[in-house]
C-alpha positions as CSV (number, residue, x, y, z in Angstrom):
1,X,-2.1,12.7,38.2
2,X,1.5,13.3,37.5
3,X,1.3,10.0,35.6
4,X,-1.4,11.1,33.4
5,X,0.4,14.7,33.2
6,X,3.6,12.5,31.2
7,X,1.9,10.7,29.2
8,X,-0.7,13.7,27.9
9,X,3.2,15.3,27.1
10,X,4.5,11.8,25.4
11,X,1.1,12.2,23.1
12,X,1.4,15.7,22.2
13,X,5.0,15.3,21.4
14,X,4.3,12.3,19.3
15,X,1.5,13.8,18.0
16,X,3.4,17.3,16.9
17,X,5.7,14.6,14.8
18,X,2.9,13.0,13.3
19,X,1.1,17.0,12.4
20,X,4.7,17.7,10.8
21,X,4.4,15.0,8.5
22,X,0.8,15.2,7.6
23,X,1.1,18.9,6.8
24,X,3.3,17.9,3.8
25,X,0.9,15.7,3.0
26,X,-1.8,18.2,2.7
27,X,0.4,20.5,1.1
28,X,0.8,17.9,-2.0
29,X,-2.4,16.8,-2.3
30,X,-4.5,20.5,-1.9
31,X,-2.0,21.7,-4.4
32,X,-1.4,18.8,-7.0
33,X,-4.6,16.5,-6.0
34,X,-2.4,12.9,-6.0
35,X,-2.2,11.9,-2.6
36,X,1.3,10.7,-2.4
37,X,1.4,6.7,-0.3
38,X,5.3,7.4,-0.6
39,X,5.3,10.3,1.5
40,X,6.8,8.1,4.8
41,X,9.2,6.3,2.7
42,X,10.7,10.2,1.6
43,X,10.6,10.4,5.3
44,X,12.3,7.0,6.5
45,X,15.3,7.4,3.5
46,X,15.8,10.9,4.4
47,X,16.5,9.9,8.2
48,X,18.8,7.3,7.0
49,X,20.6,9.7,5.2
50,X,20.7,12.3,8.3
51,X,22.1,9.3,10.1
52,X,24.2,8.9,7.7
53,X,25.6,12.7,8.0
54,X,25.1,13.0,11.9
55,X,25.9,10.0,13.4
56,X,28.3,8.5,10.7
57,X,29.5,11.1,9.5
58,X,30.1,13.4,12.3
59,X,28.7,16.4,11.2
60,X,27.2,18.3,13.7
61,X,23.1,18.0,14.0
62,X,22.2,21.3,13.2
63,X,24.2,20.9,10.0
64,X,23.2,17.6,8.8
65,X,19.5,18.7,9.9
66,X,19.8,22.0,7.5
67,X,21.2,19.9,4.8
68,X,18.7,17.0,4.6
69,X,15.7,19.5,4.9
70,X,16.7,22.4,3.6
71,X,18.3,20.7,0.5
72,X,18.3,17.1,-0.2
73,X,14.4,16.4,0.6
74,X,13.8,19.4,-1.5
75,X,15.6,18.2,-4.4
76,X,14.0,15.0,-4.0
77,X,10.6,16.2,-4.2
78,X,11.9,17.9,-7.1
79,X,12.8,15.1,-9.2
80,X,9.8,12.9,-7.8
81,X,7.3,15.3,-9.2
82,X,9.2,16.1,-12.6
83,X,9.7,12.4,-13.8
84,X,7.0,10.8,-12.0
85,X,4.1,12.9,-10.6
86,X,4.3,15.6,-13.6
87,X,3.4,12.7,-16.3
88,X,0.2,11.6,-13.7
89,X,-1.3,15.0,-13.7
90,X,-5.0,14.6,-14.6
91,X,-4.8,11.0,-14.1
92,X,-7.5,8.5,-11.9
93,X,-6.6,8.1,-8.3
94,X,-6.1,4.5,-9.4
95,X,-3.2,5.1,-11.3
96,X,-1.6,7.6,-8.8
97,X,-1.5,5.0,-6.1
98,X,0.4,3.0,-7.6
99,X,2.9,5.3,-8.8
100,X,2.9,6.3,-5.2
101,X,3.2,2.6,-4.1
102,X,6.0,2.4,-6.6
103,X,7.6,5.4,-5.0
104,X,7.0,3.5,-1.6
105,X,8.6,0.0,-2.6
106,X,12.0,2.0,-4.4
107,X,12.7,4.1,-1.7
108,X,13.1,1.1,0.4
109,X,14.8,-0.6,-1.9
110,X,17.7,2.2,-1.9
111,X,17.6,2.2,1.9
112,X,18.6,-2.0,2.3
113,X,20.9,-0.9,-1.0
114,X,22.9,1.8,0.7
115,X,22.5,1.4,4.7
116,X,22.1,-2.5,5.1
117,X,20.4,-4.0,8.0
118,X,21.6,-3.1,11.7
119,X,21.1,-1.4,14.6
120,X,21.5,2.2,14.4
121,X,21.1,4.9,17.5
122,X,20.4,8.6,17.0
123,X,20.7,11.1,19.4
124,X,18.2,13.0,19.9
125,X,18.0,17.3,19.8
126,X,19.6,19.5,22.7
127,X,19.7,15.8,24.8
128,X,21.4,18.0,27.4
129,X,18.8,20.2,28.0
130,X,15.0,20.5,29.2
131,X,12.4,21.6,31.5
132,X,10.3,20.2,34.6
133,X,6.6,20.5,34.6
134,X,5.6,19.4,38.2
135,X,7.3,16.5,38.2
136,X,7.5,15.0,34.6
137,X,10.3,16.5,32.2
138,X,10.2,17.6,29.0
139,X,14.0,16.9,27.2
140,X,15.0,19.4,24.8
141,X,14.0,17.4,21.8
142,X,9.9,17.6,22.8
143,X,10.4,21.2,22.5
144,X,12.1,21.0,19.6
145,X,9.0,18.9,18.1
146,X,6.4,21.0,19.5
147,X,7.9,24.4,18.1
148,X,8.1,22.2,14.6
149,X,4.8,21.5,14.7
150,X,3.7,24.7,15.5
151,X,5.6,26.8,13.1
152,X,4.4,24.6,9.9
153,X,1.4,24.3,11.1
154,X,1.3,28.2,11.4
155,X,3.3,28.4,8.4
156,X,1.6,26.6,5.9
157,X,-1.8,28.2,6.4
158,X,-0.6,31.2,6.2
159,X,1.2,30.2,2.9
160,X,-1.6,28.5,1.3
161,X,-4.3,31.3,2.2
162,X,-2.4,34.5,2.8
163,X,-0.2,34.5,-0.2
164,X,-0.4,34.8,-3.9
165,X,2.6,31.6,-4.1
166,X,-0.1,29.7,-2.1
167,X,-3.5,31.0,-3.6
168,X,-2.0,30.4,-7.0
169,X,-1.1,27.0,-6.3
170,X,-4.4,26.1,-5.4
171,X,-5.9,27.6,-8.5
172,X,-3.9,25.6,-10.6
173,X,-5.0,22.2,-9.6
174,X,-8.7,23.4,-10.2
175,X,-8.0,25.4,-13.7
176,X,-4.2,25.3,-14.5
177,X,-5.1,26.4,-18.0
178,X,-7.0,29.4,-16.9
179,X,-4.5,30.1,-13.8
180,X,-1.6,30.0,-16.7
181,X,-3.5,33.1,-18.7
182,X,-2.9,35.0,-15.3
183,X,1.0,35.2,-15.8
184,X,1.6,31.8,-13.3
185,X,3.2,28.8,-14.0
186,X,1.7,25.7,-13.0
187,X,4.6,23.2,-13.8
188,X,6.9,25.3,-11.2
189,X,3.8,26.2,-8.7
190,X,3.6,22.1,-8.6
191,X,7.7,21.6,-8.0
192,X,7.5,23.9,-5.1
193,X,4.7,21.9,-3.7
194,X,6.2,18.5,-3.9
195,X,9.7,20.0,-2.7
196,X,7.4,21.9,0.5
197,X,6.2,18.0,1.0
198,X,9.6,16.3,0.8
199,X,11.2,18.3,3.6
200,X,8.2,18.2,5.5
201,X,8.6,14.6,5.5
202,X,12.4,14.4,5.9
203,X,11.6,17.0,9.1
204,X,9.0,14.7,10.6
205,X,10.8,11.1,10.1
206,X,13.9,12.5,12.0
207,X,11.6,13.6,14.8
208,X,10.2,10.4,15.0
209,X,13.5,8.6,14.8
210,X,14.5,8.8,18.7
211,X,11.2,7.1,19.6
212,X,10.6,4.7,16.9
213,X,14.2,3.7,16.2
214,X,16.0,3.5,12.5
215,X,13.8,0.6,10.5
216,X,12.8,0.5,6.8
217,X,9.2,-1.0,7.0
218,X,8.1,0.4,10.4
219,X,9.4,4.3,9.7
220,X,7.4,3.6,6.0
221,X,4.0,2.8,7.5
222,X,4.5,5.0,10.3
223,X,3.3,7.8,8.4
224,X,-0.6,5.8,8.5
225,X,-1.5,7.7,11.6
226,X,-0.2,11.0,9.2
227,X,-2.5,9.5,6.7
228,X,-5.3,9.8,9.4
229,X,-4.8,12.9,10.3
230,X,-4.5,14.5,7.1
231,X,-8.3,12.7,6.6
232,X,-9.2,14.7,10.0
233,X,-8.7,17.7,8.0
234,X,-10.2,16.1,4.9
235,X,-7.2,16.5,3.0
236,X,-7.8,20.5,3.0
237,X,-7.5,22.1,6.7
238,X,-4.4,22.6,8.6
239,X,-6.1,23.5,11.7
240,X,-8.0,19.9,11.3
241,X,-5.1,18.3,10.0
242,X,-3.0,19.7,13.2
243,X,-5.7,19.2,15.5
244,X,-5.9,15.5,14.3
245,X,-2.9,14.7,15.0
246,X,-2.2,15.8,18.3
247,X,-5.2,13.8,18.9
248,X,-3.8,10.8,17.5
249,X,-0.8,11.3,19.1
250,X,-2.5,11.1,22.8
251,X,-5.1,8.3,22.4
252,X,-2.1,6.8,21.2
253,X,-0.3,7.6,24.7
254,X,-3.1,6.9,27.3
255,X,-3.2,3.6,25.3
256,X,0.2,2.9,26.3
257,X,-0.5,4.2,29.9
258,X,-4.2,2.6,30.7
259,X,-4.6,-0.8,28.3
260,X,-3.5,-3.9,30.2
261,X,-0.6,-5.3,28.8
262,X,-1.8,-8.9,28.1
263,X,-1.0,-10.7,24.1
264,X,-4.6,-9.2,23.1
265,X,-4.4,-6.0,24.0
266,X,-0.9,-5.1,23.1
267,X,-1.8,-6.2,19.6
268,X,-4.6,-3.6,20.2
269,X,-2.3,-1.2,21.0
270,X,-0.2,-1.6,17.5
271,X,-3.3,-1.6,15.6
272,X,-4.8,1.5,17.0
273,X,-3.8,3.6,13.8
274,X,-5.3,1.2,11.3
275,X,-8.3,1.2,13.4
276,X,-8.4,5.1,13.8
277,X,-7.9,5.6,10.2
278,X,-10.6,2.9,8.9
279,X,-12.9,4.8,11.9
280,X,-12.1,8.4,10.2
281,X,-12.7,7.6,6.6
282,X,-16.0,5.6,7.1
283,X,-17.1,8.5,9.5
284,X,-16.5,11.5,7.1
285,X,-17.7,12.5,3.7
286,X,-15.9,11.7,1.0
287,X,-16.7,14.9,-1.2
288,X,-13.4,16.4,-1.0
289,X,-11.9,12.9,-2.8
290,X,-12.4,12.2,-6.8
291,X,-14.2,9.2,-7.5
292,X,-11.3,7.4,-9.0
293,X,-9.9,3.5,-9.6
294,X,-7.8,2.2,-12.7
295,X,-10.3,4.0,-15.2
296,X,-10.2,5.5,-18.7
297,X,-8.2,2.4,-20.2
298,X,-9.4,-0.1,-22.9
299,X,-8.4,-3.2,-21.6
300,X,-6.9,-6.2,-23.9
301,X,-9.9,-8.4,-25.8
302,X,-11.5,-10.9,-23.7
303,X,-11.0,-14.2,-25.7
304,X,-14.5,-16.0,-26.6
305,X,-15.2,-19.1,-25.7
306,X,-13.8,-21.6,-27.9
307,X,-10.4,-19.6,-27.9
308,X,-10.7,-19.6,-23.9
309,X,-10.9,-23.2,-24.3
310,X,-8.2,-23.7,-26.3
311,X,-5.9,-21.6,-24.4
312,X,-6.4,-23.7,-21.7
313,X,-5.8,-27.1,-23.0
314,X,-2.5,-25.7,-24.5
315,X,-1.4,-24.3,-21.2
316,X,-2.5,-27.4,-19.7
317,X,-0.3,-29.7,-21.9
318,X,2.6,-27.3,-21.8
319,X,2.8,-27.8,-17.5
320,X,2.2,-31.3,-18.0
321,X,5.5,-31.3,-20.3
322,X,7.4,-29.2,-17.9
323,X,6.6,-31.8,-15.1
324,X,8.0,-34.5,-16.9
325,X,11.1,-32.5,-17.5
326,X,12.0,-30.3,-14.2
327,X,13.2,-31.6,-10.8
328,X,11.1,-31.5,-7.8
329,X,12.6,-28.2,-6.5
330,X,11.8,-26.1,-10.0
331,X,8.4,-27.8,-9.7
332,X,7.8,-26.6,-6.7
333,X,8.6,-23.0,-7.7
334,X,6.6,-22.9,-10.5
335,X,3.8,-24.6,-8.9
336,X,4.0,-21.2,-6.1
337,X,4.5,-19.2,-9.4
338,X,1.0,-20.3,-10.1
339,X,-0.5,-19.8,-6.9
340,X,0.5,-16.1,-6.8
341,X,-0.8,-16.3,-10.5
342,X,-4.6,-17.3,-8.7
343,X,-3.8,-14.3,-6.1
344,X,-3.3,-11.7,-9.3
345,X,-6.2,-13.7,-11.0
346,X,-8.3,-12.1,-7.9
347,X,-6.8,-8.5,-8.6
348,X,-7.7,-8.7,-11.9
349,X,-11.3,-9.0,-11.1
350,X,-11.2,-6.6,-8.3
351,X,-9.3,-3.8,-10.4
352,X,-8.4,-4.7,-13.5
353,X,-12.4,-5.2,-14.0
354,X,-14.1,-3.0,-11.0
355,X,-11.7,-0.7,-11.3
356,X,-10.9,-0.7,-7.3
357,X,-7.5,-0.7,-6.1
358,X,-7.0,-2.8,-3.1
359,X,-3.7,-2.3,-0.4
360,X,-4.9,-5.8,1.3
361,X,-5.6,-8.0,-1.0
362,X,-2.8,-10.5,0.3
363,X,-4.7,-10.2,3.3
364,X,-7.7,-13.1,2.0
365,X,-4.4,-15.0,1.4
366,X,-3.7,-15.3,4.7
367,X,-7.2,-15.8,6.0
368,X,-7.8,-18.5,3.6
369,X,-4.2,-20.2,4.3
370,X,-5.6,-19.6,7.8
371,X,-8.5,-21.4,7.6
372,X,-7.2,-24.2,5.6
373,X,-4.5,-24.6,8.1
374,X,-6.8,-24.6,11.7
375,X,-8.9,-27.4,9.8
376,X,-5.8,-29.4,9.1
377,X,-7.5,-31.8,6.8
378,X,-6.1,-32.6,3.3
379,X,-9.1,-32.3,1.5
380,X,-10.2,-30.0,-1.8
381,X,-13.3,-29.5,0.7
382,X,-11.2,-28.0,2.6
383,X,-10.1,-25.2,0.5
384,X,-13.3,-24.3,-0.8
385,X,-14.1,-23.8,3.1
386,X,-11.1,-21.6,3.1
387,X,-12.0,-19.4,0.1
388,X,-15.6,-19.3,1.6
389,X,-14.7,-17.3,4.8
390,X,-12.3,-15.5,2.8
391,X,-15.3,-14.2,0.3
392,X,-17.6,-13.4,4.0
393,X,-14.2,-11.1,4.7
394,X,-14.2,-9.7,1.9
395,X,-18.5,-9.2,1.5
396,X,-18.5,-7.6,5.4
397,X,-15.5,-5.0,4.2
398,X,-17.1,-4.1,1.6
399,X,-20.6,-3.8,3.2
400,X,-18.3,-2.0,5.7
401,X,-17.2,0.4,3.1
402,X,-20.5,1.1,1.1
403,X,-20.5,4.9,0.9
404,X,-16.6,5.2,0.3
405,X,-14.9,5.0,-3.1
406,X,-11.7,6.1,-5.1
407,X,-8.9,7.0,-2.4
408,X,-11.1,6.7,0.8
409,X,-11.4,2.9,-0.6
410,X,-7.8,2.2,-1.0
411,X,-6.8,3.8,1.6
412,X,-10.0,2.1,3.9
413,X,-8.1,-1.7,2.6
414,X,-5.2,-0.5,3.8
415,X,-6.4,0.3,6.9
416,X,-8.4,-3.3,7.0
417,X,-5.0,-5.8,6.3
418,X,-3.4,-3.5,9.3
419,X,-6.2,-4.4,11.1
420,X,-6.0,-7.7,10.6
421,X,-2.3,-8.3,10.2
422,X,-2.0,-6.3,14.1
423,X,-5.2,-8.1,15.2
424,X,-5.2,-11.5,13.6
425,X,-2.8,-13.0,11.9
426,X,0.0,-11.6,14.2
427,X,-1.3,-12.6,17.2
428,X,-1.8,-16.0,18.4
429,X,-5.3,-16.0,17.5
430,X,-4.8,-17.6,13.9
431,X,-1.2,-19.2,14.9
432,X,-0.8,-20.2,18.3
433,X,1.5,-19.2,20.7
434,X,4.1,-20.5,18.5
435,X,3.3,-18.1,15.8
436,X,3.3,-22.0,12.8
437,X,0.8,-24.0,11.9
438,X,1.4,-27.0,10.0
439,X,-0.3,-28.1,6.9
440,X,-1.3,-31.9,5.1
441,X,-0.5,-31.8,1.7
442,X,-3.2,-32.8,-0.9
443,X,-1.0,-34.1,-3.0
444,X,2.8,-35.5,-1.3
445,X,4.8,-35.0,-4.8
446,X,5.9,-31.6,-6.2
447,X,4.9,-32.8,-9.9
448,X,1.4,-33.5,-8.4
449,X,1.4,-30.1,-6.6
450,X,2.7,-28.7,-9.7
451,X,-0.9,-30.4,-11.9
452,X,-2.9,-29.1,-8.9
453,X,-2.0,-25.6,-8.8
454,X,-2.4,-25.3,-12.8
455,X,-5.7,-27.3,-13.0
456,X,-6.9,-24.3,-10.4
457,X,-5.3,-21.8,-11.8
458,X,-6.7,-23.3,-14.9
459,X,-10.2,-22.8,-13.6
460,X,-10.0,-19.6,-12.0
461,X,-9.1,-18.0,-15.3
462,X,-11.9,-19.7,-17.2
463,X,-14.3,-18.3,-14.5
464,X,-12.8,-14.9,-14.5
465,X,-13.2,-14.6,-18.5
466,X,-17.0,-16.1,-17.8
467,X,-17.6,-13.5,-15.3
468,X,-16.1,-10.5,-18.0
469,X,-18.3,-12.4,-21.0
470,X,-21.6,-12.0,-18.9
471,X,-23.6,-9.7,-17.4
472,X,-21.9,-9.0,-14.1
473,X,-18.5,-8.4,-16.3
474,X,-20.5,-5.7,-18.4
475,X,-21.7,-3.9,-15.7
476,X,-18.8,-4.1,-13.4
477,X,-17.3,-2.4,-16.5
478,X,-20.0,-0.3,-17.1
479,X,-19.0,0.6,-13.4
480,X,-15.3,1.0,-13.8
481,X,-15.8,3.6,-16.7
482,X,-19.1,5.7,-15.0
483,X,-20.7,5.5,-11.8
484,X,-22.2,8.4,-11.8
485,X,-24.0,7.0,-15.4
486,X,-24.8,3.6,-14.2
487,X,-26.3,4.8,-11.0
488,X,-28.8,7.1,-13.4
489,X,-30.0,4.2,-15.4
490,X,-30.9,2.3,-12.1
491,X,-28.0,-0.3,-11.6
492,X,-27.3,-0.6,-8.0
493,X,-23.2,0.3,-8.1
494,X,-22.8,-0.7,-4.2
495,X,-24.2,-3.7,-4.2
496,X,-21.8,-5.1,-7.7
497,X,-18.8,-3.9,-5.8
498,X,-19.9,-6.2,-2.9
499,X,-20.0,-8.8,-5.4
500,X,-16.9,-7.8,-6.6
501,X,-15.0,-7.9,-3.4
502,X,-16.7,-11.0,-2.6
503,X,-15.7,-12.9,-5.7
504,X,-12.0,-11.4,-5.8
505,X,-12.2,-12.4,-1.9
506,X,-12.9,-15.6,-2.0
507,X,-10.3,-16.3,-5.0
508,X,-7.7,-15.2,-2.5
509,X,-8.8,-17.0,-0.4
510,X,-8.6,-20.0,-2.4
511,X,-4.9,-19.6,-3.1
512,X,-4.1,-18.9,0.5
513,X,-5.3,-22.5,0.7
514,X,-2.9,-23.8,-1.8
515,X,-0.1,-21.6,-0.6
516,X,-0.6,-23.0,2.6
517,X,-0.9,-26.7,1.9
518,X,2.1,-26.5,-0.5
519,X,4.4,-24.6,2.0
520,X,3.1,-27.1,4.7
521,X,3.9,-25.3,7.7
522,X,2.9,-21.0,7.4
523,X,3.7,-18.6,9.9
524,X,2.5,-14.9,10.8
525,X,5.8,-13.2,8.8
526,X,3.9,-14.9,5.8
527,X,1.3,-12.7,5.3
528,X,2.6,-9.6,6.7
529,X,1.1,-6.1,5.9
530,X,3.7,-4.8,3.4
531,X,3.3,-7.8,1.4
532,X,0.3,-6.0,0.1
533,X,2.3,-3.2,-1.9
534,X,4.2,-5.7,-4.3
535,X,1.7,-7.6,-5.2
536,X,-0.2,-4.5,-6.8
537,X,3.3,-3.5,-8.1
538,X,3.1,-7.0,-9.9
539,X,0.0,-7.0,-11.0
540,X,0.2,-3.9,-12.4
541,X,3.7,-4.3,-14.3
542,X,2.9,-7.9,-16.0
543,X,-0.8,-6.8,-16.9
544,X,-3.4,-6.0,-14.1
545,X,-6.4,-6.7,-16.9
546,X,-6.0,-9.8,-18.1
547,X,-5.4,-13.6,-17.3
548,X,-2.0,-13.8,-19.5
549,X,-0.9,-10.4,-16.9
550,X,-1.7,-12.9,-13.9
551,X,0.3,-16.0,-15.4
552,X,3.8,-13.3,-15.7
553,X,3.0,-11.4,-13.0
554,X,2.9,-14.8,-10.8
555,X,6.2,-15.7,-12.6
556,X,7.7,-12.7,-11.7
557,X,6.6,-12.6,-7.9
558,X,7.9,-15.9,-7.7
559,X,11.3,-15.1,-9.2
560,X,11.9,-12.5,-6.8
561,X,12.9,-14.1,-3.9
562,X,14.7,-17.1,-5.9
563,X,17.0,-14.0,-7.2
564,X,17.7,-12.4,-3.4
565,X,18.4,-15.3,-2.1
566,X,20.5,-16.8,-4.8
567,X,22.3,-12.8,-5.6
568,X,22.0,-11.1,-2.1
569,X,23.2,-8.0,-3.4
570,X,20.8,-8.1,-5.8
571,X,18.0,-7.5,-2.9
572,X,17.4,-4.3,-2.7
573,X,18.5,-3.4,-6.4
574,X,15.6,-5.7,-7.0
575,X,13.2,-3.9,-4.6
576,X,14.0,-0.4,-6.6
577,X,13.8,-1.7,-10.3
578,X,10.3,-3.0,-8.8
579,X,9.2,0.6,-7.5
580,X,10.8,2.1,-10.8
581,X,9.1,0.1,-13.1
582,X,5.8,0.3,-11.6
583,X,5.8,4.2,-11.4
584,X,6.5,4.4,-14.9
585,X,3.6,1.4,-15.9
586,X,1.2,2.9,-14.0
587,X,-0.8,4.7,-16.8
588,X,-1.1,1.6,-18.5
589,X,-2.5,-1.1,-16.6
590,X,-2.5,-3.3,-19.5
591,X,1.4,-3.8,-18.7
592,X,4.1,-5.8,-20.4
593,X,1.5,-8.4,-21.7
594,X,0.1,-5.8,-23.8
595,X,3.6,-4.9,-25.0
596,X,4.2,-8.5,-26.2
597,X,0.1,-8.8,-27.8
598,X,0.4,-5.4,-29.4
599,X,3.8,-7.0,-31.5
600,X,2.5,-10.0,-32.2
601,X,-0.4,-7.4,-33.8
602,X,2.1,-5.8,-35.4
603,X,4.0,-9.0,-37.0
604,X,0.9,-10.4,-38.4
605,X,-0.1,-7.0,-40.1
């Protein structure tokens, strides 16, 4: 009893972090409608930076706790919503997550810029004093938590429902022009919002900081079980929201306390909220959410197919050129370039044609390099096997998924590659017990690997343009622009989505395979769950709708880390242009292909 007693108090407290952070959240979102994916990375910088004043510095806590809520997180929702969020307003959900995944990405590229990696304690609040309940104790920072969470859970309803600042925020995200002929100012009503959100963040990551430790990554994706228990409340109610989260917070806790503590089940244990959140969005409605994806854009022209054709025998001779030319290490890079060109190749079917932004697609990578790799024979058999289980992954999720769209679909693949990443590929289940597998090469030579990944790469782009020509491309587009409309004239929308998934799926999959047998020996840090974010950050600043976007944006993602590692400084800069330049591509998913078609237009006129 006096066990279960400490650990019911571990959950609460846990759980009255998680409510502080999900109440900014809900704040943004019932007052701006773009649910901001960044809102843990505001969190993790802004503990870095109380660390920094705190513990560095040697300012006392109160102080460096007043200054980084009560003014920095502020400011920084402030300049968030004016040069970023502002510009969005209106926009598809689509487009908003990835300015939010932008926002995500930067922030933790300024945290490896400005606090490089190491170990860093913080002390927690009033460490000196606390209180005995029977016989557990409860230190002076649980109470500190609990009162948080209390007062802005309390605070915030009363805010949004028992004041004009609140009511008139939510009437400007349903009629802004109507709420502005009533003497209130939308523009300002939305800063105050976002600024609300920031410090709620910055309030909850430094709560959390004692119990989850200083780290970029794992304070960043933290805020999932905050993403669950915002859902509880449907993105709308506090109570719920709060509620939610003291929930989480305590199956969370008996967990700990009650799940044997074999390989399996501590795996189980880290992927408990992935699992809750994927459990909470497939068991509400998703009325409260827009239907939304990257919508409301003309793509560039789909080539026909005699100019298909010819593109592809020209590409074809210029990588047999470069072949001749290069050395076997700059073969080998390009030929990776163009298997992360066959990953985007798979987004741009999945959301540069469906329309459905996906935060695991990286995810079929790994099960297909899996696949290939526990079959261990060198055959091309053997990665059409791999890109076949990756397209029955990707049919079940989205079978999984039927009745969700818009955010509770991104957000339900996000949940999904947590799931898996916790489940499967971190866990000696697809690895071993030494966490490698080793893989035969089809080809030994890197100018042979180089032929092989273009001839595929080659393919896949043929067959993407086939599917956009024909009739599944004209209704997945169809789709993309009106659900609501296609449904009414009798096409089945769930069942082309499964399709979609499947096909996108399975074209991971396939270069998982290729990824796997060029890198010859893969590991579980290869496919880890934040390797998710920039690939959609790729695709969507070289061109997330066309085949030309998925040849740059493969480029790119493979210049990335040749650029760290050969400018280590450069690392983090490198993270934040990323997160920068995404956030301000995201209206245009056409990216810097279009840029480079559109003045090629131009010349010719």
């Amino acid at each position: 009893m006096t066990a279960l007693l400490a650990y019911t108090i571990f959950g609460l407290v846990t759980g009255g972090a998680y409510a502080v952070v999900a109440g900014g959240l809900v704040l943004t979102y019932s007052t701006s409608k773009v649910f901001n994916v960044g809102h843990g990375a505001i969190g993790m910088v802004m503990a870095f930076l109380y660390w920094e004043l705190a513990e560095n510095r040697g300012l006392p806590q109160w102080l460096a706790l007043l200054l980084v809520v009560g003014v920095c997180a502020p400011l920084f929702g402030l300049v968030v919503e004016r040069f970023i969020m502002r510009r969005l307003a209106g926009a598809p959900v689509g487009i908003t997550l990835v300015a939010g995944v932008g926002v995500l990405v930067g922030l933790i590229g300024v945290a490896q810029v400005v606090w490089p990696p190491q170990a860093r304690p913080v002390r927690p609040f009033l460490d000196q004093l606390g209180v005995h309940i029977g016989q557990s104790f409860v230190s002076g920072h649980d109470l500190v938590t609990l009162v948080c969470a209390v007062l802005v859970a309390g605070g915030l309803y009363v805010v949004l429902n028992r004041t004009r600042t609140g009511l008139a925020m939510r009437a400007c995200v349903d009629a802004p022009e109507l709420a502005s002929l009533y003497g209130t100012r939308p523009a300002r009503l939305s800063a105050l919002s976002w600024a609300i959100g920031s410090a709620l963040a910055a309030l909850g990551g430094i709560l959390l900081t004692p119990v989850v430790q200083l780290d970029y990554v794992t304070m960043t994706l933290l805020v999932i079980t905050a993403y669950t228990a915002a859902l509880v409340g449907r993105l709308r109610s506090l109570p719920w929201t709060f509620a939610g989260a003291l929930g989480l917070g305590l199956v969370q806790s008996y967990a700990v306390a009650y799940l044997p503590s074999s390989p399996f089940w501590i795996s189980f244990r880290a992927a408990i909220p992935a699992l809750l959140l994927f459990v909470v969005l497939l068991a509400m409605p998703q009325s409260p959410l827009r239907i939304g994806g990257v919508r409301g854009t003309r793509g560039l022209a789909v080539p026909n197919g005699l100019t298909t054709g010819v593109g592809a025998g020209l590409f074809l001779g210029v990588v047999a050129v470069l072949a001749l030319l290069v050395d076997s290490v700059v073969a080998g890079q390009l030929a990776l370039a163009l298997v992360f060109g066959i990953v985007l190749l798979s987004m741009v079917l999945l959301t540069g044609y469906g329309g459905v932004v996906s935060l695991g697609q990286f995810t079929f990578v790994g099960v297909g390099a899996v696949t290939v790799a526990r079959l261990g024979s060198p055959s091309p058999l053997t990665l059409l096997v791999g890109a076949g289980v990756a397209a029955v992954v990707g049919a079940l999720i989205a079978l999984t998924a039927l009745r969700v769209s818009g955010l509770y679909l991104a957000l339900a693949t996000l949940g999904f590659a947590q799931l898996m990443d916790k489940l499967v590929l971190q866990s000696p289940i697809a690895f071993g017990v030494r966490g490698s597998l080793q893989v035969p090469r089809l080809v030994e030579s890197a100018t042979g690997q180089l032929l092989l990944a273009a001839g595929t790469f080659t393919l896949v782009g043929i067959g993407v343009l086939a599917i956009r020509r024909g009739r599944l491309g004209r209704r997945m587009i169809a789709v993309k622009d009106s659900s609501a409309a296609c449904a009414t004239l009798g096409l089945n929308v769930r069942w082309i989505r499964v399709w979609v998934f499947s096909l996108s799926a399975a074209i991971a999959g396939l270069a998982g395979g290729l990824f796997a047998q060029l890198r010859e020996t893969v590991a579980a840090s290869d496919f880890q769950l934040f390797n998710n974010l920039p690939l959609l950050l790729f695709a969507v600043i070289a061109g997330v709708t066309s085949v030309s976007g998925a040849l740059l944006g493969g480029v790119l993602l493979m210049l990335l880390p040749v650029l760290q590692s050969g400018f280590p400084a450069f690392a983090g800069v490198a993270v934040v242009l990323l997160g920068v330049a995404a956030a301000g591509l995201a209206r245009d998913p056409n990216g810097l292909v279009s840029w480079g078609f559109r003045a090629w237009s131009w010349r010719r006129a």
